[in-house]
N, C-alpha and C positions, 0 to 999 in steps of 0.2 A: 671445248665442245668438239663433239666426234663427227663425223659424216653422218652420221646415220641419226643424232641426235637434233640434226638441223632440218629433217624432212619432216617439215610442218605444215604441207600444205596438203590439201586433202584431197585425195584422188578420187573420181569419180567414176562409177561403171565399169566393177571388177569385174573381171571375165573368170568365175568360181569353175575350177575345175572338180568334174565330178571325183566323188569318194572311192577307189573299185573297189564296194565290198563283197563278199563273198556272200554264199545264200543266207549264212544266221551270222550274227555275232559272234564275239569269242566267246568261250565257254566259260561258266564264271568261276572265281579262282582266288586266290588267295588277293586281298587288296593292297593294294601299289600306290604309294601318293609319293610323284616328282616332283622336285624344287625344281627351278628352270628360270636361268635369265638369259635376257636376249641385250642387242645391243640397242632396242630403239628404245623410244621414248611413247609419248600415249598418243600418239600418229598411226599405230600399225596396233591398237588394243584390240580393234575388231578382228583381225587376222588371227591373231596368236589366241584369243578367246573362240572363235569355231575351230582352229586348232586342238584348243582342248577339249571341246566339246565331240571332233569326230572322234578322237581318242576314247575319251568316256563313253562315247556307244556304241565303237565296235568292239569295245572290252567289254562289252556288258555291264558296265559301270565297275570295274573294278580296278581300273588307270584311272587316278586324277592326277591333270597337273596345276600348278599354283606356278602363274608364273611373274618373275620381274621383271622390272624395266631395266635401262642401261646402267650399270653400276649400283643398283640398289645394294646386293646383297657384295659384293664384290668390282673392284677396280673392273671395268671389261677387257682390258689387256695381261689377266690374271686368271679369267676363265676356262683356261684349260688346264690349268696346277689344279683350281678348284673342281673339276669336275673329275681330274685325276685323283685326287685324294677324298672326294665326295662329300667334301663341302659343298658343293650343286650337285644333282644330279645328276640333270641337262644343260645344257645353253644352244644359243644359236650363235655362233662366234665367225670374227675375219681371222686366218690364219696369219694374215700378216703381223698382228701384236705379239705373235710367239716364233716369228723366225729364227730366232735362235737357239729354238727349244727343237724343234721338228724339222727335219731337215729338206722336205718338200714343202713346207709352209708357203714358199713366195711362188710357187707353181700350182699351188691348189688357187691362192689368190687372186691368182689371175695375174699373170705376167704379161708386158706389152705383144701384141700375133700373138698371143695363142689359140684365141678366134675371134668371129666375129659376127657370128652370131649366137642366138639362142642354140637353134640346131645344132651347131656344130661343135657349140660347147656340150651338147648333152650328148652328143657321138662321142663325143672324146671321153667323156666319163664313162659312159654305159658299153660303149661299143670296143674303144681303144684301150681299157685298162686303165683307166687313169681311178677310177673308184677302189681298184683292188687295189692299186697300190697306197690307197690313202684309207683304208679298213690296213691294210698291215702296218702302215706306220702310226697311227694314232694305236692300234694294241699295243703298242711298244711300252705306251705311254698309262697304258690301262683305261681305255677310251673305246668304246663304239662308235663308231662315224657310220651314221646315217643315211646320209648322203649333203648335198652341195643345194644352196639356197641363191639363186644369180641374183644379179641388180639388172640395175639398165644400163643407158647409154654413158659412155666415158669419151667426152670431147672436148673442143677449145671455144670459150668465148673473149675475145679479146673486145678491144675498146675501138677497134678502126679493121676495116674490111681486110679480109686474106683470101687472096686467090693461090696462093703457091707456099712451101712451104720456105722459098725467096722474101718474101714478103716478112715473113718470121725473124727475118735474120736482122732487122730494123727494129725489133722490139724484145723486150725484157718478158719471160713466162714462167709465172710461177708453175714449177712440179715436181712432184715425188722426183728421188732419187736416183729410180730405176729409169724415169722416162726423163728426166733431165739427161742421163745418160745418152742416151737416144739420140737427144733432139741435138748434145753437143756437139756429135761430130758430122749435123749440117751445119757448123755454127751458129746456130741459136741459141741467143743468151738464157739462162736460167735461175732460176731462186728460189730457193724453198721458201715457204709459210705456211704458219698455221690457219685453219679455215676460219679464225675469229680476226682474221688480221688483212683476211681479202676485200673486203669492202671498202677498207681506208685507202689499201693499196693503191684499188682502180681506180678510187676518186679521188687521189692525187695524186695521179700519175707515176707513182714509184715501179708500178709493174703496169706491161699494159694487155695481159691475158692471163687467163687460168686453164689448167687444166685440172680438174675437181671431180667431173659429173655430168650428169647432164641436165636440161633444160629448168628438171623440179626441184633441183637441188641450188640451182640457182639463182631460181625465184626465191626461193627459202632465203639464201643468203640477200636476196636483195641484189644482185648484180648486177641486175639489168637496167639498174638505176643509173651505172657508168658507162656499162662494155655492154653491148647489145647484138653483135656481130657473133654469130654462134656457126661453128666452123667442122661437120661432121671429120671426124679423122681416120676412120676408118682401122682403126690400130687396133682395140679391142673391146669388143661389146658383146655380150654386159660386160661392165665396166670392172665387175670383180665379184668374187663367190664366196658367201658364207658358209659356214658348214654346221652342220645338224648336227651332236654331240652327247653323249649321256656315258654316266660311269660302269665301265664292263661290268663289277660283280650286279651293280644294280638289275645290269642289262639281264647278267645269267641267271639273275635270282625268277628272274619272271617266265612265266608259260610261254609256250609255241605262239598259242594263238594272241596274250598279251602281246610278246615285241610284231607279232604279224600288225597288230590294231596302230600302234606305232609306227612300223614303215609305211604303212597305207596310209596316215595320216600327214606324215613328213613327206609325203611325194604331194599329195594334194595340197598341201601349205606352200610346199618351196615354187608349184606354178601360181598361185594364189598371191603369192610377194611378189612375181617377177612380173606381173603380169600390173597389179596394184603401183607400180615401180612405173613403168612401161605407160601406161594407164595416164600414169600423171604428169607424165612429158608429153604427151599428147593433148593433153588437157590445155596443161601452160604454150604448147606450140602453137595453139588456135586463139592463144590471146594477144598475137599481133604484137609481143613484148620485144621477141629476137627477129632477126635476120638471117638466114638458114643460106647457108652457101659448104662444099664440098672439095675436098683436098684432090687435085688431077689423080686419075688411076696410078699413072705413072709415079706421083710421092709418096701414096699411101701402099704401094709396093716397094719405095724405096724405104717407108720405115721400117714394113716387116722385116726385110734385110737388114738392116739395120739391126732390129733387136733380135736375131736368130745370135747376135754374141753373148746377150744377154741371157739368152739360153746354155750357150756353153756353158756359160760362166755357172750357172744350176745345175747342168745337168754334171758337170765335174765336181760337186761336193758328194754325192755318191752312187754307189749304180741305182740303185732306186731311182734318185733324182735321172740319171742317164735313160733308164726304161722310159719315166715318162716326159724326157724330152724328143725319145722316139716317136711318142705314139705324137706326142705334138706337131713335129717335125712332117711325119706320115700324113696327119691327118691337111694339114698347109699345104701339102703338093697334089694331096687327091682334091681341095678346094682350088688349087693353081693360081695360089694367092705366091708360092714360093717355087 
């Protein structure tokens, strides 16, 4: 089971961001009907259903999309071979299942500091070049990229209180690779697992924190049953960016004003999930399940340091990757986070 297939809980009092449509519709045109799989499951039907609903009337009904759930039609760490050879369509995919197909993959992902927040994530897309250079690297691949879908919060809940990241160095944490990295050279112990294997972990002691997600992902998992001690980290949030996806010829086969109905549609969905995301850690936050406590300024400046090698280490597989570890880099020292 995937991240994105465990958020099962249901978020309340979506903050719908408006459509910007233009004065008419698109003009009507030849019919278009997308295939389209995403990574969730029937937690987020509502979303990806007025999703295709704004599609189908600013094209004047002549976009429909049909869309699936996580791995219906295809593996979801396979979705971008499939949408390259158009077998789908579209998707809404994590680039991280094809790092080693794309060579920015692990920095469209979301790598540890590369923000931390909303805004600053969507500067860095919109404003720093970080979207052009992920429209030319998915053409490579015969792919239109969209644009970028965030999540939420990416923190720690361990099973016993943390004021420092000292405190850390006394317990076992499960994490990804990348941020195992990280945490090893404050010596902090680490361990991968998989997210069906966290529950048992924390309640018998084998590990005694995660870093996964945040608070609605956690309830999902049931977490809060062992480890209730939830530890903002301030490293990076949202926690990680999916991307909007559909197959070039598809894309060039369609009118002006079709792919317009489309990007106007993918920008009101991708605040519509982050916000749904967002939405329901707030929800879960108000039910008294965690303990909410914050890493000193001074550690959570010492992670970003920290992962600025992890950047190297990206931005030296090639200049692409190099440009937008600049614009990262840039954007970290006008926040004076670096």
């Amino acid at each position: 089971m995937k991240r994105r297939d465990l958020l099962k809980v249901a978020a309340t009092g979506i903050a719908a961001a408006p459509l910007a449509l233009s004065s008419t519709t698109a003009q009507a045109g030849d019919s278009v009907r997308l295939r389209m799989q995403t990574l969730y499951g029937t937690e987020t039907d509502d979303l990806y259903k007025e999703f295709a609903n704004d599609v189908k009337t600013v094209s004047n009904k002549t976009v429909r999309i049909q869309r699936f759930r996580g791995s219906e039609l295809v593996p979801n760490d396979q979705m971008l071979d499939a949408v390259s050879k158009g077998t789908l369509d579209m998707c809404q995919g994590y680039a991280g299942y094809w790092a080693g197909q794309l060579d920015i993959a692990k920095i469209e992902s979301g790598i540890p500091g590369a923000w931390t927040s909303y805004d600053e994530a969507i500067y860095l897309q919109q404003k720093q070049g970080l979207t052009a250079l992920l429209e030319e690297a998915y053409a490579e691949k015969g792919v239109k990229y969209l644009g970028a879908i965030f999540g939420g919060p990416y923190d720690l809940l361990t099973t016993k209180p943390v004021k420092s990241l000292e405190d850390l160095k006394k317990m076992k944490i499960r994490a990804t690779a990348t941020v195992a990295g990280i945490l090893e050279k404050f010596g902090i112990p680490t361990v991968y697992l998989p997210s069906q294997e966290l529950y048992i972990a924390l309640s018998t002691g084998a590990i005694d924190g995660v870093i996964y997600g945040g608070s609605l992902e956690y309830k999902a998992l049931k977490l809060h049953e062992s480890a209730k001690y939830y530890t903002h980290l301030n490293m990076i949030n949202p926690g990680y960016a999916d991307g909007m996806l559909i197959n070039m010829k598809k894309w060039d086969s369609m009118s002006a004003d079709q792919q317009k109905a489309i990007e106007l549609a993918t920008e009101k969905h991708g605040k519509n999930m982050h916000a749904w995301n967002v939405n329901g850690c707030l929800d879960v936050n108000g039910e008294g399940i965690f303990e909410f406590a914050s890493l000193p300024e001074a550690d959570s400046k010492a992670l970003t340091a920290a992962a600025m090698d992890v950047w190297k280490e990206e931005g030296a597989k090639s200049p692409r990757n190099a440009k937008a570890i600049e614009a990262i880099t840039a954007t970290a020292k006008a926040t004076g986070r670096v």
